[in-house]
C-alpha positions in Angstrom: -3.7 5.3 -15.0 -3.8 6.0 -11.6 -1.3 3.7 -9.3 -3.6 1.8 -7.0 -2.4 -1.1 -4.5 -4.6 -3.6 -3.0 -4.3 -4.5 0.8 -5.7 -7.6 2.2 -4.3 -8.1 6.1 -5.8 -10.8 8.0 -6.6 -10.0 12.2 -6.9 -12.9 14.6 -10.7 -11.1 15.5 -14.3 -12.4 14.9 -16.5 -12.4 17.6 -16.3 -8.7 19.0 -17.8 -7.0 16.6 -16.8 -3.8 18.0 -13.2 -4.6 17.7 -13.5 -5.3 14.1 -15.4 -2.0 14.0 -12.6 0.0 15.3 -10.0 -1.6 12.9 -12.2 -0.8 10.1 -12.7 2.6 11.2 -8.7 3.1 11.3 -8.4 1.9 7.8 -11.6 4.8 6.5 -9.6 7.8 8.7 -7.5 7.8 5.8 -8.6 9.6 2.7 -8.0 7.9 -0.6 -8.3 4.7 0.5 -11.1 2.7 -0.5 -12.4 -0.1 1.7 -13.7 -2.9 -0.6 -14.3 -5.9 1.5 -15.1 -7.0 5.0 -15.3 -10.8 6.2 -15.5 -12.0 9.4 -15.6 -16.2 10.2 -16.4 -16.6 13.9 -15.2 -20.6 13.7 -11.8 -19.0 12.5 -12.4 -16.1 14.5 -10.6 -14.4 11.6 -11.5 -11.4 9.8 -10.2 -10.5 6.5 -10.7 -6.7 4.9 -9.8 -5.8 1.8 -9.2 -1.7 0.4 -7.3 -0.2 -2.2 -5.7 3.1 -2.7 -2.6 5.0 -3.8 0.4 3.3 -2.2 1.3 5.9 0.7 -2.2 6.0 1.7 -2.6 2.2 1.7 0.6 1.5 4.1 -0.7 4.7 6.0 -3.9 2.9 6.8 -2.4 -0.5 7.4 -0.2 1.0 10.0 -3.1 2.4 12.0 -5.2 -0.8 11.4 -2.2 -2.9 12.8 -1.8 -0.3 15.5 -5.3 -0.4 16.7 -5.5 -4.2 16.8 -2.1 -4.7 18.3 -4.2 -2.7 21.2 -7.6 -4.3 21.2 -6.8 -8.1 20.6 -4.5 -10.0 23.3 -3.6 -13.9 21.5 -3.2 -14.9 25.3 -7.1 -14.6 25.1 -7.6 -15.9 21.5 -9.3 -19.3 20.4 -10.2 -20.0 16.7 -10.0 -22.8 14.0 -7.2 -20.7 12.1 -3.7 -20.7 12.3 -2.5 -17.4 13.3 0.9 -15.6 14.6 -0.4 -12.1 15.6 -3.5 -10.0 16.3 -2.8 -8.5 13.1 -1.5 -11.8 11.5 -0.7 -11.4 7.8 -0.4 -7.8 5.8 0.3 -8.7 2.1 0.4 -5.5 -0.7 -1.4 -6.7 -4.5 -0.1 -4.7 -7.3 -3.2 -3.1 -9.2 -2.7 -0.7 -11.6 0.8 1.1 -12.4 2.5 -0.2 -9.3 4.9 -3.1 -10.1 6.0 -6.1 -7.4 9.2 -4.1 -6.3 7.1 -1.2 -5.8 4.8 -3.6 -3.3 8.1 -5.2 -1.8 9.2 -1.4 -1.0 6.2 -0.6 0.5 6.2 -3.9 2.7 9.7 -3.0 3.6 9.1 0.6 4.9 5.7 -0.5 6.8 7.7 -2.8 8.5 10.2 -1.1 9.8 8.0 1.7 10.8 5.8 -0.8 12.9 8.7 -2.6 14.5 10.1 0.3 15.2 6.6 3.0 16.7 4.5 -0.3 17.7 7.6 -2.6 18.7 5.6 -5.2 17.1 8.0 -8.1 15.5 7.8 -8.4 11.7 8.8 -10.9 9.2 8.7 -10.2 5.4 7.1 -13.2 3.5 6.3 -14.1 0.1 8.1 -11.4 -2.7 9.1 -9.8 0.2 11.1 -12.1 2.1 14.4 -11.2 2.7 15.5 -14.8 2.8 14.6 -18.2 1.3 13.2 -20.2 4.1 10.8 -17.2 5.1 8.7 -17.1 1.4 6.7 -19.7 2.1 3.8 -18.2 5.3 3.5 -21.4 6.8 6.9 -21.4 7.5 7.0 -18.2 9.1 3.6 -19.1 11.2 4.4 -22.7 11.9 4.2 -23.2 15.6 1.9 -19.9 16.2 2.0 -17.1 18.5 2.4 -20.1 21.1 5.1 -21.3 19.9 6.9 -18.1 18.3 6.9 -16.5 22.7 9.0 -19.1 23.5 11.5 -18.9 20.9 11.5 -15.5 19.4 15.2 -14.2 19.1 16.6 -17.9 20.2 16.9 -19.1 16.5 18.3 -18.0 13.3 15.0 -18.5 12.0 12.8 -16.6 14.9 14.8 -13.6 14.6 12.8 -11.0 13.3 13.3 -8.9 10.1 12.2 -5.9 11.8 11.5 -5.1 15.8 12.0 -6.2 19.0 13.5 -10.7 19.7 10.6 -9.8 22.3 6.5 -11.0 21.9 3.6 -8.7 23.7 0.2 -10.2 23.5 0.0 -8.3 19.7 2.3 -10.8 18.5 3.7 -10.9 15.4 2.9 -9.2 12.0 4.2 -10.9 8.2 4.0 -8.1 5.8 4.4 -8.8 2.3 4.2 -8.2 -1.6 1.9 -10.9 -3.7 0.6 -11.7 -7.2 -3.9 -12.1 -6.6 -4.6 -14.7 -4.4 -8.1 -16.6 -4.3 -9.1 -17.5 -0.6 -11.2 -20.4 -1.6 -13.4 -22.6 1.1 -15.5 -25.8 -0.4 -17.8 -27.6 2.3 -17.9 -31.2 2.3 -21.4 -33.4 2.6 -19.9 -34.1 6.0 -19.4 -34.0 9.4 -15.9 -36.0 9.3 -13.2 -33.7 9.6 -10.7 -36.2 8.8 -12.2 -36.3 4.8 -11.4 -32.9 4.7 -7.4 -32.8 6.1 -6.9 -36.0 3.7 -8.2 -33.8 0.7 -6.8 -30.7 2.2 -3.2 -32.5 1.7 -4.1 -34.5 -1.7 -4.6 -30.7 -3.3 -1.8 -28.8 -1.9 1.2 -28.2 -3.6 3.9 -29.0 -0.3 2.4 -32.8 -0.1 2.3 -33.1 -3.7 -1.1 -31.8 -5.3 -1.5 -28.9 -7.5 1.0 -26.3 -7.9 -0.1 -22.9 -6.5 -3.0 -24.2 -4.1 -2.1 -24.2 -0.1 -5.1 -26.2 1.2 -6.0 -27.8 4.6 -9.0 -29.7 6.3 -11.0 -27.6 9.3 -14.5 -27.9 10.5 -16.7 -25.3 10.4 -20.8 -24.6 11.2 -20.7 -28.7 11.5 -19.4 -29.4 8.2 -15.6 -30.6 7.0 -14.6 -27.8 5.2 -11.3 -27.7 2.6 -9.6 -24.1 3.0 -7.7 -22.9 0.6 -5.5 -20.0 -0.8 -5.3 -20.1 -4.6 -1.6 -17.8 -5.5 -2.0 -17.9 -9.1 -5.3 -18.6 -10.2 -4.2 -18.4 -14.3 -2.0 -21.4 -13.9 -3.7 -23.6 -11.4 -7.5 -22.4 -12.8 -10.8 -22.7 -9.7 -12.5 -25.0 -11.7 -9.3 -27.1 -12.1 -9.0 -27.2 -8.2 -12.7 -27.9 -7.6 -12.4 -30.9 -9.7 -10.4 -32.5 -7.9 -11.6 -31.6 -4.6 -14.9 -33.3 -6.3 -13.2 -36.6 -6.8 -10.9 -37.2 -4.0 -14.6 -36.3 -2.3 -16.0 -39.4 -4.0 -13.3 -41.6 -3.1 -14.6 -41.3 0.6 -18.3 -41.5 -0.5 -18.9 -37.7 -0.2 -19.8 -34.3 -2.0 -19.6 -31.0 -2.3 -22.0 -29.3 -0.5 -21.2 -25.4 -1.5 -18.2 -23.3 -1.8 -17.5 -20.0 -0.7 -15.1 -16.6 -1.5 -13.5 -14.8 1.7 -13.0 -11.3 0.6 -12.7 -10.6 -3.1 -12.2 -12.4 -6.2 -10.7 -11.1 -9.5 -13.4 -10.9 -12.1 -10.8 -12.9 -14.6 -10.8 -15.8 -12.1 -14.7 -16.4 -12.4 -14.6 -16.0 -16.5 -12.4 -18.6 -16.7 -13.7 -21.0 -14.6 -17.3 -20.0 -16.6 -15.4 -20.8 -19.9 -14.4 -23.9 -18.7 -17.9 -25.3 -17.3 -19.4 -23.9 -20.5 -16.8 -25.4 -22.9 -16.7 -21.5 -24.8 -14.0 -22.5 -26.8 -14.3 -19.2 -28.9 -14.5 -17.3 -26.1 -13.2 -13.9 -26.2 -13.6 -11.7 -23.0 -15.3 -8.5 -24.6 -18.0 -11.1 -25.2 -18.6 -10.2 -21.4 -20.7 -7.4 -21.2 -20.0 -5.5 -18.3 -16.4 -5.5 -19.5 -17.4 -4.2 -23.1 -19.4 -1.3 -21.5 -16.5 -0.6 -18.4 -14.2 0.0 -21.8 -17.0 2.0 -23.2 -17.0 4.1 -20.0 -13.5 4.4 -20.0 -13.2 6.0 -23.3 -16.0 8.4 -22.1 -13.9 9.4 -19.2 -10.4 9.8 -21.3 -12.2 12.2 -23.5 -14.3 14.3 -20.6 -12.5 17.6 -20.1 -11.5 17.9 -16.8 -11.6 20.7 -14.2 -9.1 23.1 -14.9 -6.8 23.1 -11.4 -7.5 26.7 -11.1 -10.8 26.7 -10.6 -10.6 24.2 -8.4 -8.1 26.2 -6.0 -10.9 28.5 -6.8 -13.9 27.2 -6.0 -13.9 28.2 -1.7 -13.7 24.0 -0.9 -10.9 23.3 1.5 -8.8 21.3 -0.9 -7.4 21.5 -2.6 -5.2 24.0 -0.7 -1.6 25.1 -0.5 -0.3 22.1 -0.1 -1.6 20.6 -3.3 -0.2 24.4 -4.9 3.0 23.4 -3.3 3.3 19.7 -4.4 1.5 21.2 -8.0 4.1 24.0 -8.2 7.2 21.8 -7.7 5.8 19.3 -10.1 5.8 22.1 -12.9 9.8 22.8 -11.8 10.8 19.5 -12.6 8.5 19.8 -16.3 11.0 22.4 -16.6 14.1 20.6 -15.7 13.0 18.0 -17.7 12.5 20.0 -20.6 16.0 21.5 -20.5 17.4 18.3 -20.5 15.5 17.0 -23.6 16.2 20.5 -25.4 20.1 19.4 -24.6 19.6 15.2 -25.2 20.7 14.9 -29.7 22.4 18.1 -29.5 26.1 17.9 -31.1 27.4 21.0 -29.1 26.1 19.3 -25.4 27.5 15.4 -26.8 29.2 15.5 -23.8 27.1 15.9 -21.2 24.3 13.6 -22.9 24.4 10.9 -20.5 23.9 13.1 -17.7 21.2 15.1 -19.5 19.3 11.8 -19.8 19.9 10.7 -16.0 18.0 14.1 -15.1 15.6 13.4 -17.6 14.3 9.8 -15.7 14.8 11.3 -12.4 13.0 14.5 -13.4 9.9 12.7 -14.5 9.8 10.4 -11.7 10.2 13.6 -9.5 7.0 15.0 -11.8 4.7 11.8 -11.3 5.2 11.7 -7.8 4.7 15.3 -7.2 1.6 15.4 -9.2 0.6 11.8 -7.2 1.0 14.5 -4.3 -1.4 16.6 -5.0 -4.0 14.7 -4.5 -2.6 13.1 -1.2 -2.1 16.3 0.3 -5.8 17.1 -0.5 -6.3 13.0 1.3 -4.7 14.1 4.0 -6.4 17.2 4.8 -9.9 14.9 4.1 -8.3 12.4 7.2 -8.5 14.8 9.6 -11.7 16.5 9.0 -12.7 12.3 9.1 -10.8 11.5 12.3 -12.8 14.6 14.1 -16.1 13.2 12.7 -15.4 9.7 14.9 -18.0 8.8 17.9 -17.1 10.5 21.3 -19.6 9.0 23.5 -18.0 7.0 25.6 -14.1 6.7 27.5 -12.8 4.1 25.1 -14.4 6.0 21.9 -12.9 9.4 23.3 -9.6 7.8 23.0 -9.8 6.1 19.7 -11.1 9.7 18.4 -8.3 11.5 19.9 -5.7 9.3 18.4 -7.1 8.9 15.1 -6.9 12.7 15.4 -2.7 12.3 16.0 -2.1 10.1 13.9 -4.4 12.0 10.8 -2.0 15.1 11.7 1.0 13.3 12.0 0.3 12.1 8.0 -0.9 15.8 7.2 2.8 16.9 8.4 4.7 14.3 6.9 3.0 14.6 3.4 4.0 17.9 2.6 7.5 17.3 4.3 8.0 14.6 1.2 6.4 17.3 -1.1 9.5 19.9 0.5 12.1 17.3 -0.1 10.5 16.6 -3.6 11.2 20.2 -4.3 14.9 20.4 -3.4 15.4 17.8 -5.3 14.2 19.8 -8.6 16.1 22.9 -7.1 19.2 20.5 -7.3 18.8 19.5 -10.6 17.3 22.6 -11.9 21.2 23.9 -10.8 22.3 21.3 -12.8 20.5 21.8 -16.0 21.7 25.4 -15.6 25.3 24.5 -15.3 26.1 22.4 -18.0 22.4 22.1 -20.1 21.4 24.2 -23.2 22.4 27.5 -22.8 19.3 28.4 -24.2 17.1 27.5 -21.9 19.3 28.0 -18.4 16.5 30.8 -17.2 13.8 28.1 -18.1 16.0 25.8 -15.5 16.5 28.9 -13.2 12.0 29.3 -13.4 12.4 25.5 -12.7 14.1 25.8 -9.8 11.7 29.0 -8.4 8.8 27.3 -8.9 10.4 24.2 -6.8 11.6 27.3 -4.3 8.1 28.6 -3.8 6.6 24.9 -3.4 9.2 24.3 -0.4 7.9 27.9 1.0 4.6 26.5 0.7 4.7 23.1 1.8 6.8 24.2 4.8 4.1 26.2 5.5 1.8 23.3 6.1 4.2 21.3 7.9 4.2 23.8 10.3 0.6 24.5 10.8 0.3 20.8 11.3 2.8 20.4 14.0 1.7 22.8 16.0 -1.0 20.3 16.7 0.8 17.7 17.3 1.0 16.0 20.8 4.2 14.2 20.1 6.7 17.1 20.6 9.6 14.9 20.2 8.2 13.8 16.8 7.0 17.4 16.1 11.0 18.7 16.7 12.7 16.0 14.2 10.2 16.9 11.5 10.8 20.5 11.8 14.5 19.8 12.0 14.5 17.9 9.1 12.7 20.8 7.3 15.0 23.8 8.4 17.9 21.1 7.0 16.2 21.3 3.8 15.5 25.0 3.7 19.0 25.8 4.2 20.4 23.6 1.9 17.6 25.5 -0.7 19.5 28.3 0.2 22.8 27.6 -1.1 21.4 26.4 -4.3 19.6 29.3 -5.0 22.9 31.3 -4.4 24.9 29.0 -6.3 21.8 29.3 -9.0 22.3 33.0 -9.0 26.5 32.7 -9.5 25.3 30.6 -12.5 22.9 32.7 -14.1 25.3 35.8 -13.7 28.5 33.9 -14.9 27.1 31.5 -18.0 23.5 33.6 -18.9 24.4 37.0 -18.7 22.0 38.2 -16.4 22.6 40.8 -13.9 21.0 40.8 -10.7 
């Protein structure tokens, strides 16, 4: 399964529809990611965009979107019915599919830093990401707003950012985070009286006593009292369990429902079981559903297609995948070899000793392999961003610019994905070494291949990180990023030799 992370962030925009436009565009510059959702409420003067990816691509194009709207949206200017901290107010990270919570957590960690640190934008880490108690709950972190967090930034234990400047710009402030699903759930009331609305608003929610997992509140919006909600665990506290009671506390004030509405997306599970309870389908069983029976049918199809061999692809005269895939490809076969040494030492009698350290290179070897071969695929992404960023509208001053720093920032990401590939490498190299040293002596030269084949990916990605650079605006940026590759290139050195004093002394082998 492929790991895929969902993204939902929230900006304090509505009513320019060219702002949202530009946002959006800064989230599509990067390749990989998939934009699923777009919702914009003009009353809240709040739009919400969802899009899922691979996890470095996702916090890649939430960096950009936060940058862009840190630029185009000033909260000195901003009205709307919403509570709200920043121009990009809320960034949480959804696990999908094979990325756990602490995965998420990491990733709202390092976006965080990196956008207190190039946009010098204020974060705080909220929900599973909170690096402290009081700072879990969002409406503790936004309480007061951006109008109240200007005066007091820095000043209190508690308005001290987790990352960034004790200083507020007219950006604001961003709260990244990690979350379970979360249903943002609106029902309109057959009213006008706001009032209805905030007294249901707090009945529901779980901080005045209501239902557990349900933040609610009363606004009004198009003319009608409106109950806004965010559902953060829709299998315990079920939608149809919430609208229920929204229905009756509705009667008590001689009122209805008029309709409900989704902001952004909903997981299909949610809507089942809200089905299965209108419908009373007490044998239900979800491959009764079917779309889901024929998505499984699919599935199977897909597992059993033969796919393209790699070769031909390289092949094939398309401009990815290129070397840097090769490189991130090749490096990801050097640590199948270290970890292949290390299970051909692992049960062994004669290697007993060294078994607990055969099986620590083992993990780190296939985590090295899954991440590498993850890299293939972003290095082709990354390549795909560029050719995407060139592609943007040039026609007038503001566009010109936008295009021209999509450009930067798409080659920025094409230098610093092979750079992780390089490091990736000299990682095998490393353990290769190891393996050799101490693994079955049997298979050193299959450790000494492993640590070739990470050799020639370094040669390869560094390749890439140079052609990249040399487009690059930033020249400060451009030096530290070749630094840090000339660091790992030398220290490749002195494995290899080291490799070589190995092969010589314990294989045999004369050079």
């Amino acid at each position: 399964m492929p790991k895929i992370v969902e993204c939902i962030p929230n900006f304090s925009e509505a009513r320019r529809p060219e702002v949202v436009d530009a946002i959006v565009a800064a989230v599509e510059s990067v390749a990989e990611v998939s934009l699923l959702d777009r919702s914009s409420d003009n009353d809240h003067n709040r739009t919400v965009l969802t899009f899922a990816g691979p996890p470095k691509p996702i916090a890649e194009a939430a960096f950009r979107a936060i940058k862009v709207a840190g630029e185009l949206i000033n909260l000195d200017e901003h009205e709307g019915a919403h509570p709200r901290i920043g121009a990009t107010d809320v960034v949480p990270f959804v696990p999908i599919s094979d990325v756990t919570m602490d995965d998420c957590v990491a990733l709202a960690h390092g976006l965080g830093a990196r956008v207190g640190r190039e946009l010098q934008v204020p974060v705080f880490f909220y929900e599973n990401a909170a690096k402290s108690p009081d700072r879990v709950n969002l409406a503790k972190v936004r309480k007061g707003q951006y109008e109240g967090l200007k005066g007091e930034v820095g000043t209190a234990e508690q308005r001290i950012p987790d990352e960034g400047p004790n200083t507020v710009s007219t950006a604001g402030a961003t709260v990244i985070g990690a979350r379970d699903p979360l249903v943002a759930f609106n029902v309109y009331l057959t009213t006008d009286d706001v009032s209805i609305a905030q007294k249901i608003g707090k009945d529901i929610r779980h901080s005045s006593g209501g239902l557990r997992y349900v933040k609610g509140m009363g606004l009004l919006v198009d003319g009608h009292a409106q109950v806004s909600m965010n559902l953060t665990n829709f299998r315990k506290t079920p939608v149809a369990r919430v609208v229920e009671m929204i229905r009756r506390e509705a009667e008590r004030y001689g009122v209805g429902i008029r309709h409900s509405e989704l902001v952004g997306l909903i997981p299909q599970e949610a809507l089942v079981d809200a089905a299965v309870w209108y419908m009373q389908l007490d044998q239900f069983e979800k491959a009764q559903v079917l779309e889901t029976r024929l998505a499984d049918v699919a599935q199977e199809g897909l597992a059993a297609q033969e796919k393209t061999d790699f070769l031909d692809e390289i092949a094939a005269g398309k401009p990815t995948p290129g070397g840097g895939s090769v490189a991130a490809y090749s490096a990801a076969m050097g640590a199948g070899l270290v970890a292949m040494v290390a299970r051909l030492s692992i049960g062994k009698k004669k290697y007993a000793d060294i078994e607990n350290e055969m099986k620590e290179i083992l993990a780190e070897a296939e985590d090295l392999r899954a991440e590498l071969t993850q890299a293939v695929e972003e290095d082709a992404a990354s390549f795909t961003a560029i050719m995407q960023a060139f592609k943007l509208p040039k026609g007038s001053d503001e566009e010109k610019e936008a295009r021209s720093q999509a450009i930067q920032d798409a080659t920025l990401y094409a230098s610093e994905v092979p750079l992780v590939t390089a490091k990736g490498a000299v990682r095998v190299m490393e353990l290769a070494l190891e393996v050799a040293k101490v693994g079955n002596a049997n298979a050193i030269t299959d450790g000494a291949s492993g640590a070739e084949m990470a050799r020639a990916a370094l040669n390869s990605a560094g390749y890439n990180v140079r052609i990249n650079l040399s487009s690059l605006k930033d020249k400060e940026k451009a030096e530290e990023l070749l630094a840090n590759l000339k660091k790992l290139e030398e220290k490749a050195d002195v494995i290899k030799a080291s490799l070589q004093l190995v092969l010589e002394e314990r294989g045999g082998l004369e050079f």
